[in-house]
Structure formats: C-alpha cells, structure tokens
C-alpha positions as CSV (number, residue, x, y, z in Angstrom):
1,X,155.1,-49.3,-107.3
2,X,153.7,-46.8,-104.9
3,X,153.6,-43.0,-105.5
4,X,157.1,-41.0,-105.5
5,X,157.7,-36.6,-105.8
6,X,160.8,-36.0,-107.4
7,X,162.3,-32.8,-107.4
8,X,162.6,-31.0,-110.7
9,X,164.9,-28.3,-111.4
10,X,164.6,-28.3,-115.3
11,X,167.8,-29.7,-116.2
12,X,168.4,-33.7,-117.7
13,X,169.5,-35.0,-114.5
14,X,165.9,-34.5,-113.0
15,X,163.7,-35.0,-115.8
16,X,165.8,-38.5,-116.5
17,X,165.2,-39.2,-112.9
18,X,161.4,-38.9,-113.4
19,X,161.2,-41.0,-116.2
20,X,163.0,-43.9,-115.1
21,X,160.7,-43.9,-111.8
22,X,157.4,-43.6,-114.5
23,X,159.4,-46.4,-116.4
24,X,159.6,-48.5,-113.7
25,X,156.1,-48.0,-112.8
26,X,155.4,-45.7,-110.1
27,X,153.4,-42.9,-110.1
28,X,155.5,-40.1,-110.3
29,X,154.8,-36.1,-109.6
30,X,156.9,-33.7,-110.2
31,X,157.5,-30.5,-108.2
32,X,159.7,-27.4,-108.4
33,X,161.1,-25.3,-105.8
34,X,160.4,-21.4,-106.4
35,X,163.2,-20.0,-104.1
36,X,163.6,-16.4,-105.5
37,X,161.3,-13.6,-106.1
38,X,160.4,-11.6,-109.3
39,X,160.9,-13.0,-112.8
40,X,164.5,-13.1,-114.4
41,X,166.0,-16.2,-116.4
42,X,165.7,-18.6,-113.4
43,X,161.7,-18.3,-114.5
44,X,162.8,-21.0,-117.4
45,X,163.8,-23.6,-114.4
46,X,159.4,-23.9,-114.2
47,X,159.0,-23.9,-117.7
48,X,161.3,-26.3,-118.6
49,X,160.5,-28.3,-115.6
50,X,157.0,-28.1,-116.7
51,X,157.5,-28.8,-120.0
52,X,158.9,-32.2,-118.9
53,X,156.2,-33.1,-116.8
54,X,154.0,-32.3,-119.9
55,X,156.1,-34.8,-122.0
56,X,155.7,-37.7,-119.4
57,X,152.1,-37.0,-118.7
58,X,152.6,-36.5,-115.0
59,X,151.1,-34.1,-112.1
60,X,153.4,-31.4,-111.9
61,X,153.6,-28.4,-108.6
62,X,155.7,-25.7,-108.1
63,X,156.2,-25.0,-104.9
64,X,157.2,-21.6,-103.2
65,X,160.0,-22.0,-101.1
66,X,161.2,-18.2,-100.7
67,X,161.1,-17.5,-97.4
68,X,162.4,-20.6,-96.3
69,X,165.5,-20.2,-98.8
70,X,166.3,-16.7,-97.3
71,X,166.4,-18.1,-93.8
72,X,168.3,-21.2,-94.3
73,X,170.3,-20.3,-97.0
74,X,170.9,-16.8,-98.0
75,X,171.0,-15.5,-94.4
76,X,173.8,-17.9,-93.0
77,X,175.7,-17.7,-96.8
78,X,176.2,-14.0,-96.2
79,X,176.8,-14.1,-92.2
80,X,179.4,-17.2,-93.0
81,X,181.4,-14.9,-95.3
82,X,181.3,-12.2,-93.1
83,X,182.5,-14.1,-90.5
84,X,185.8,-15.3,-92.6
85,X,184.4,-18.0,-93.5
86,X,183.5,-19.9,-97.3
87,X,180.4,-22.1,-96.9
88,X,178.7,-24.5,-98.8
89,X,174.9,-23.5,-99.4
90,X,173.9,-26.3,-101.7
91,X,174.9,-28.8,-98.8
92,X,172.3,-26.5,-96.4
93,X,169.9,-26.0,-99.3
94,X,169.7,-30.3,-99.8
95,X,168.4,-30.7,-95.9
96,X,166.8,-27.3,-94.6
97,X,164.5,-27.0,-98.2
98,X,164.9,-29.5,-100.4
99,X,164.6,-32.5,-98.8
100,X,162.2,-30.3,-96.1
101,X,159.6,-29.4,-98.9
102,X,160.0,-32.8,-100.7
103,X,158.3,-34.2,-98.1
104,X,156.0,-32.0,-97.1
105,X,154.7,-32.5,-100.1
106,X,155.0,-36.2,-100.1
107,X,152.7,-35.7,-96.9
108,X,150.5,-33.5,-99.1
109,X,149.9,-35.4,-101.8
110,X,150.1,-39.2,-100.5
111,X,153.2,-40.6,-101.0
112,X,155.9,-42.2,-99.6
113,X,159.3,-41.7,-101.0
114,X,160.8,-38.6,-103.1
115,X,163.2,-38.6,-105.5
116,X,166.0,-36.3,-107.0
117,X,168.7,-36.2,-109.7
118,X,171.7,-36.6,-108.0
119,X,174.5,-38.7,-108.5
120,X,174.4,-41.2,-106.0
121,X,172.7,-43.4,-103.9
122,X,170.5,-43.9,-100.7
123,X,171.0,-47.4,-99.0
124,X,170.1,-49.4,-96.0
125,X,172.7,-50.9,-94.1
126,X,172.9,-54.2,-92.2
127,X,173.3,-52.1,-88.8
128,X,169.7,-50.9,-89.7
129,X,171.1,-47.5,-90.4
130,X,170.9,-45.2,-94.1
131,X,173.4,-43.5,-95.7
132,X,174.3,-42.3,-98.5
133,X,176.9,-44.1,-101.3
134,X,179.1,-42.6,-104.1
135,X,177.6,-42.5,-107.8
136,X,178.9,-44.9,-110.0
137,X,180.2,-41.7,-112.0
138,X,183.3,-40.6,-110.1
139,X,183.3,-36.9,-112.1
140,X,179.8,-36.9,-111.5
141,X,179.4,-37.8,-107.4
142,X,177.1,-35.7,-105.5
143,X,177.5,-37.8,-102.5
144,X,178.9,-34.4,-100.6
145,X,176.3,-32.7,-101.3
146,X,174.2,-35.0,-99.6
147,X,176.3,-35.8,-96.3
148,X,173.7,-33.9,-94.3
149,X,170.6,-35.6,-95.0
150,X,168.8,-36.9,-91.7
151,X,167.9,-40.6,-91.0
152,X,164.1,-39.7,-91.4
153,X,165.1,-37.7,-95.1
154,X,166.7,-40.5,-96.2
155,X,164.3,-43.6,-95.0
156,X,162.0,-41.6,-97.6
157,X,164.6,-41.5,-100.3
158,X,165.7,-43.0,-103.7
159,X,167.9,-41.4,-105.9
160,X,168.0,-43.4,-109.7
161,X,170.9,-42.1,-110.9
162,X,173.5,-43.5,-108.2
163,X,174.2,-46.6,-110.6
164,X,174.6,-44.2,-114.1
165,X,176.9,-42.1,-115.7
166,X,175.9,-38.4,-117.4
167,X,176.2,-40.0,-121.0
168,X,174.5,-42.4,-119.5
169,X,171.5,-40.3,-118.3
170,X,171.7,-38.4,-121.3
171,X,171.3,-41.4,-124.1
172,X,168.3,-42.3,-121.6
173,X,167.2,-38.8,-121.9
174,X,167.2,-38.6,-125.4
175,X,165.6,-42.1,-126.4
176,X,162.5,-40.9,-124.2
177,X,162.4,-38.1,-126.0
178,X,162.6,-35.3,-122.7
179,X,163.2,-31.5,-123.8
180,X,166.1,-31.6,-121.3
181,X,168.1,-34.2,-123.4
182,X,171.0,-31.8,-124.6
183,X,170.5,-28.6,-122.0
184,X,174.0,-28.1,-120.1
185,X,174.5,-28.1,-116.6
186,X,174.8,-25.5,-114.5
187,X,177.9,-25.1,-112.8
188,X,177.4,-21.5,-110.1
189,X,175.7,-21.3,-107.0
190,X,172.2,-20.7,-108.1
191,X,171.0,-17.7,-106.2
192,X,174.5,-15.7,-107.5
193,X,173.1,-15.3,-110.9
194,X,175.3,-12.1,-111.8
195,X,178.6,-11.0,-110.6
196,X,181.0,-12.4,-108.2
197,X,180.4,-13.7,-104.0
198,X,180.8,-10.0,-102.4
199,X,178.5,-8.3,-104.7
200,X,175.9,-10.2,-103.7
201,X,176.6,-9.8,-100.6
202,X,177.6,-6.1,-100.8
203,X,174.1,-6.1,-102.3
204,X,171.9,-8.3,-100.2
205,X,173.2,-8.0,-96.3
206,X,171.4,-5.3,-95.7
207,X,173.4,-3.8,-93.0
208,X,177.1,-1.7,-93.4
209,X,179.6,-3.9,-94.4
210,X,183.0,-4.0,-93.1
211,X,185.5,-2.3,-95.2
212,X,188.8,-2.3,-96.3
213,X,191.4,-4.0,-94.0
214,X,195.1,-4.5,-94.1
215,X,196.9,-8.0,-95.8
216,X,199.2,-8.6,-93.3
217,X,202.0,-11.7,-93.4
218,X,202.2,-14.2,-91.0
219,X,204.3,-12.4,-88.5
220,X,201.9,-9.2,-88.7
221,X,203.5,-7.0,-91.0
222,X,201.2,-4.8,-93.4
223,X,201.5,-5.9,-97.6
224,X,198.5,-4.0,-98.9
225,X,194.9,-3.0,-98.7
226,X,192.6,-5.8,-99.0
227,X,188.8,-5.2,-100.4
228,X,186.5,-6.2,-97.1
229,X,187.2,-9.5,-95.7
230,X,184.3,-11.2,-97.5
231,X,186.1,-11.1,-101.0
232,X,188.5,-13.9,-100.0
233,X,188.6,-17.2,-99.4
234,X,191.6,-19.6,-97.6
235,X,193.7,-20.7,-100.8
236,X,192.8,-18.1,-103.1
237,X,195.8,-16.5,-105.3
238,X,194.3,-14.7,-107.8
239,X,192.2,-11.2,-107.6
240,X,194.7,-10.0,-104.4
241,X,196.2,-7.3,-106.2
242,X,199.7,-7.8,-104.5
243,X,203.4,-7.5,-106.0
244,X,205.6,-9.3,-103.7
245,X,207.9,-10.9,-106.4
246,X,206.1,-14.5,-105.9
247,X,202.9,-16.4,-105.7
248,X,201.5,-15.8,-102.4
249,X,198.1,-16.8,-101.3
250,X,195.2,-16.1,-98.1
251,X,195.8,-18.6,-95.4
252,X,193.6,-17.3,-93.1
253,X,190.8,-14.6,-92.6
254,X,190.4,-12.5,-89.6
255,X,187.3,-11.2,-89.1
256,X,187.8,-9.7,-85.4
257,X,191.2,-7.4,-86.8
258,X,189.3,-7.1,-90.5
259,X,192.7,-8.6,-91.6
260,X,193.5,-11.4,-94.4
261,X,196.9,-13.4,-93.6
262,X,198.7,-13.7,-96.7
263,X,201.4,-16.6,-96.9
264,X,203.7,-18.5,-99.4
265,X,201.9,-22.3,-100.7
266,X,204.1,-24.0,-98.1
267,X,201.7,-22.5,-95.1
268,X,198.4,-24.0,-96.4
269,X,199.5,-27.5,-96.0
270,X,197.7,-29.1,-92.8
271,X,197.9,-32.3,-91.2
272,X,195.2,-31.5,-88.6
273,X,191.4,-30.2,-88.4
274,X,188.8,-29.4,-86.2
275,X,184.8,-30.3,-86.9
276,X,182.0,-29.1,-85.5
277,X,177.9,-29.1,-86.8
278,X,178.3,-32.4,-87.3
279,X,175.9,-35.0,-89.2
280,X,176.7,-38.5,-88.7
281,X,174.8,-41.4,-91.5
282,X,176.3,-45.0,-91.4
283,X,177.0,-44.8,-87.6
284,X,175.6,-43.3,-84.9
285,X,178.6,-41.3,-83.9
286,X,182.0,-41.8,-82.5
287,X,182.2,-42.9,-79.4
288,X,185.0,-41.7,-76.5
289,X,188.6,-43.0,-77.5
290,X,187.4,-44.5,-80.0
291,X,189.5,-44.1,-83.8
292,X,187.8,-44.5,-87.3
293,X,189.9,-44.9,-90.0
294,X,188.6,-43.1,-93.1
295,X,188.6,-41.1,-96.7
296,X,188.1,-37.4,-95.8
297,X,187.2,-34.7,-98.1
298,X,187.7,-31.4,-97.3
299,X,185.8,-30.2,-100.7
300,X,183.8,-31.0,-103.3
301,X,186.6,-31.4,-106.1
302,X,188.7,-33.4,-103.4
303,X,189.6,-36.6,-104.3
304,X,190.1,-37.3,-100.9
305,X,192.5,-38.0,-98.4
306,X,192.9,-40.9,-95.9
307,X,192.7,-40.4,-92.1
308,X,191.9,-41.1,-88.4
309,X,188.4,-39.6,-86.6
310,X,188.6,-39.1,-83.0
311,X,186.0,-37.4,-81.1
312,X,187.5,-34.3,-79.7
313,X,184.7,-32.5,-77.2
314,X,181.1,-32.9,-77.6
315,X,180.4,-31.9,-81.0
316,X,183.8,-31.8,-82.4
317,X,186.0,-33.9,-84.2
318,X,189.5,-34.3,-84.9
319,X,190.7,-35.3,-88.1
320,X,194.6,-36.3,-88.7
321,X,195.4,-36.6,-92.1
322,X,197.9,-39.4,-92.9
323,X,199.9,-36.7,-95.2
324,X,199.2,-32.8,-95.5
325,X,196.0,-31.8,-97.1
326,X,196.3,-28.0,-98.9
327,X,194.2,-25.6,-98.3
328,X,191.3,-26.6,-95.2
329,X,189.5,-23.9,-95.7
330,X,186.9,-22.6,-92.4
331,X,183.5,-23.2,-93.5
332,X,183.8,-25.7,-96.0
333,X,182.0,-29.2,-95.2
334,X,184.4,-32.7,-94.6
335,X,182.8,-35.7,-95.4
336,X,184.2,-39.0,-94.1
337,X,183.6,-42.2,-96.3
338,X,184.4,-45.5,-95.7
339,X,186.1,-48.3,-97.2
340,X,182.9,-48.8,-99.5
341,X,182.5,-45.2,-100.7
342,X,179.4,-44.9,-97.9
343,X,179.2,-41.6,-95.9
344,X,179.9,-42.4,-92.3
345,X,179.3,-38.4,-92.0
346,X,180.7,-35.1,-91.9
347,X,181.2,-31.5,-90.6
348,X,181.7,-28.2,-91.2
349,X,185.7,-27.2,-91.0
350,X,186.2,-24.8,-87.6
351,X,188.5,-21.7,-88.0
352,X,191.5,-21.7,-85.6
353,X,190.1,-20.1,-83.1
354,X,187.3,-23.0,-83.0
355,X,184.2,-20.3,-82.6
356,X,181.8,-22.7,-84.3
C-alpha cells in the first residue's frame, strides 16, 4: 500500500487508473506532463487532469516537460520524415519522457512505483525478467505502445487497466463519480493539433525543406510531381494526385533522389524485414543461430502476423514472415509477442538500404 504517481492526461483512462489505485489503498499523486508551450486547447488536459485530482482528494503536479519533448520527440519526428521515413512518436514519447519524468518524480516525492492508463499490463516473469502483456481488451491494447520500456521503467511499473475493458473503465468511472466519465478519447498524435504531418513539419523544422520531386515507377520512369517527400508514407493511396487508370500506391521513399516510388498493391507485399534500435523485454536478446518463433506486428492496428527472429548483425534482426505482410513501412516499430501475448521485444523497421 505504498505511495504510487500516476500519469494524468485528463482523459477517463487516467483518472480511472487513479482511482482504482486510491481504491485499493495506496496513496496516489497525480501528475501531468506540460510538453508544449503557450496556451491553446491542450491547456484543458491540466484542468481536467486537475479537476480529477480535486475529486479524489489527491496531491496533484504538473510537470514541465518541454524541452525534453522537443529533443526526444519533435526533433527525431520531423528528421524521421525527412529522411523517408513514418515514425512512431508516442512509442519514443512512453520511454524518453514519460516513463523518464514519472520517475523522477517518484524520486521527488517518495515513492516507488508509477502508474498510467494504458491498456495493458506489467509482469514479472519466472526467468526474473519484466515485460509487458496484452490488455484484456483486444481493440483497446496499448501493449505496442509500450514495447520500449527499459527493465529499470518497468520494475517501477503497474498499469490497472491491463485486466479491463473501456466500458469497463468507464462504468468504473462513472460510479466514482470522475469528471472524465463520458469525455472521448483522443485519436491524433497530440502535438499535431491542426492540419496534416507536413504542415507541421513545413512549419516546425526550421531549416529549408526539400521540395518537389518526381513519382517515379518501379523501373524509374517519371508519373508526376510529388509534394516534398515528407507528405507520404509506404502504403498510402490517397492524396497522390495521380491518373494512371488504377489504384496505385507509395512503396518506397527516396530521400537521397527526392523521389517517391509509386507501384500497383501487388509490390507492397513482403515476406522479409530488417530491425534495428532494438528493445528486447521477456529475454535478453537472441542469441547467434538461434530462431524464435513469434507474433510480429508491424503496426499498431496489425493484428499480427506469425514468424521466425534471427539475429542478423549486431543490432539487427531478421524477421520472415510465414505469409506476406502488406505494407512494412520504414520507421514504423515491430513488436514480437509470444505465445502468451508477452512482449519478447521489438524494433524499428530499416529502409532498404538499412541506413539505421
């Protein structure tokens, strides 16, 4: 029943999170993470963050995180998509801030574990070893969002929510009586509050952009005039502008021509790839010749695929597919699960060329 900081973000998830924790009979403190400057409607996250913590009676902090965000979040986001490639800045945001500034508070205030609202679970494994396992609420899994975490992040973790589901959470939100009962989720990356990926970026690099390149086919021929290589993601079909009498989609960005590779479906199918800045949870690692059969996904909405790990070269590793996955996109995370929805680990999918 010791003391536990739980990350608030204003929503039901969090607040739910809290009160179960008070409910159980710790003695729980809520913070909040400032990460942007200025006012704007992401001021409301501390109110209504704050307005919970009023309800349950508890200490509550907000806790400016802004310069830290910018360098481990907003930074690599815009140099990934400048690079060709689509990355995943929640996954960053969990280990470099979140869980970072959980426990530096936890250090500040005198306690021991931290807490947040996501849908799934922290666990200790017989091998002495933590990872993280799937929610309980299939549409509502967070557990690749979480594939990152260190050993030492997760030690100091509990996450009540692993064992609910949202209607769950939300008859438990409502019968305590939390402001946050009925608010909706939010769906968008949360620094991108107004238009699309590249203006943001067009807006926030801070440096000349490049410009428009060709769309080129997969033997080099010139279709059209794409936007500036950031624009576009591997997979992506709509927004391209081109009339080529079918459906034809990016299958690959090239960042050192400023040219997008446009292809029929057919050429997005893989049964092979590459990962590097990996994070391993249940084990260790892989060890040389050594094959782990698992459940990859190469997204968050994947339901995943199965498929055999081998190490590749230091800090790689291969993933085959037992049939083609669509749509590997550079830059996107692959978590690896085992038979028991656990996270054995993960990595960030390598472009072609492997540059990672």
């Amino acid at each position: 029943m010791g003391r536990v900081i739980v990350g608030m973000s204003g929503g039901v998830d969090s607040a739910t999170a809290a009160f179960l924790l008070q409910e159980a009979g710790h003695d729980v403190i809520g913070v909040t993470f400032r990460t942007w400057s200025g006012g704007g409607s992401r001021c409301c996250e501390i109110d209504e963050a704050r307005e919970t913590a009023r309800k349950l009676n508890i200490p509550y902090h907000v806790l400016n995180c802004v310069s830290d965000f910018r360098k481990n979040v907003e930074a690599p986001f815009i140099e990934d998509y400048l690079r060709g490639l689509t990355p995943n800045p929640c996954v960053i945001c969990n280990r470099e801030v979140k869980w970072a500034r959980l426990l530096y508070a936890a250090e500040l205030l005198g306690a021991d574990t931290v807490a947040t609202g996501h849908y799934a679970s922290a666990i200790r494994l017989e091998n002495g070893r933590y990872a993280i396992q799937k929610a309980a609420d299939v549409q509502k899994d967070q557990s690749y969002m979480l594939y990152r975490l260190t050993q030492e992040q997760l030690s100091r973790t509990v996450l009540p929510l692993g064992g609910l589901t949202k209607t769950e959470v939300r008859r438990i939100a409502e019968r305590a009586g939390l402001p946050s009962a009925s608010r909706p989720d939010s769906q968008e990356v949360c620094f991108v509050t107004e238009g699309s990926y590249g203006d943001y970026i067009e807006t926030h690099a801070g440096r000349e952009l490049p410009g428009e390149g060709d769309f080129v086919d997969e033997q080099g021929n010139v279709l059209g005039k794409h936007h500036g290589i950031f624009r576009y993601t591997v997979g992506q079909r709509k927004g391209l502008g081109l009339s080529l009498g079918r459906p034809v989609y990016v299958k690959d960005i090239r960042p050192e021509t400023n040219e997008v590779v446009i292809a029929d479906e057919n050429s997005l199918y893989r049964t092979e790839i590459l990962c590097g800045r990996l994070n391993f949870m249940s084990l260790p690692g892989i060890a040389e010749h050594e094959t782990i059969r698992a459940t990859v996904k190469i997204r968050y909405r994947h339901e995943g695929a199965e498929a055999a790990l081998n190490p590749a070269y230091p800090g790689r590793v291969l993933v085959r597919f037992a049939n083609p996955v669509r749509a590997a996109t550079p830059g996107q995370s692959a978590v690896f699960y085992d038979s028991a929805d656990r996270v054995i680990g993960g990595g960030v999918i390598l472009p072609s060329d492997a540059s990672l």
